[in-house]
N, C-alpha and C positions, 0 to 999 in steps of 0.2 A: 717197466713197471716200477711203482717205487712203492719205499718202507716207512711206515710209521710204526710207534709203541704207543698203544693205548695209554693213553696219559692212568685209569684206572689201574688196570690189572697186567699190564703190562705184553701183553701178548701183542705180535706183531700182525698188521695192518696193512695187505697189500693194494694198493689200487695204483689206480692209470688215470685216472681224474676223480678231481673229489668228487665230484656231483655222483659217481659213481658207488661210494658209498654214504648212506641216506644220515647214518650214525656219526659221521666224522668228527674227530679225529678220534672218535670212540669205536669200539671191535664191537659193539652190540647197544642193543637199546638198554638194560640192563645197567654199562655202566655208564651211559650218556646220563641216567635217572641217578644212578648211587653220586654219581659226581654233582647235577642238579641238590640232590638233596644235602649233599655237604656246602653249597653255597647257602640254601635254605635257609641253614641251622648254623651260619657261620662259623663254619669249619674252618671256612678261606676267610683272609682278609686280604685287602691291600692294605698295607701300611705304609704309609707317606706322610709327613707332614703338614698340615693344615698351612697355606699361604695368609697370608692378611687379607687377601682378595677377597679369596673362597669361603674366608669366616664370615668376611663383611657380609658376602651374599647369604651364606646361609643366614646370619642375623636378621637380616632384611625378610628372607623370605619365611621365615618364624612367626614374626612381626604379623606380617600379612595374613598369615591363620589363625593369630590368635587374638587379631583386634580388628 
């Protein structure tokens, strides 16, 4: 069997396959939604730098909505 820590609340997580439990890597539905709701409400970022590519594209696809 192995051990995870609720990425939430920290409580440990046992299972023998994930599919085993429904909430993974989360201990409850509860804080599968609190963690959800923190992405929502950007709590979380990624932070990385923007490439030249990646602007191009997004400028491009900006473009395309608004003309």
């Amino acid at each position: 069997m192995q051990k995870i820590h609720c990425p939430h609340c920290k409580r440990e997580v046992y299972y023998s396959m994930v599919k085993d439990v429904p909430t993974f890597p989360f201990c409850s539905e509860r804080c599968k939604l609190v963690d959800l709701g923190a992405w929502l409400d950007e709590a979380y970022r990624i932070v990385e730098p923007v490439s030249t590519e990646a602007s191009g594209q997004l400028e491009k696809k900006e473009r395309g909505r608004n003309g």
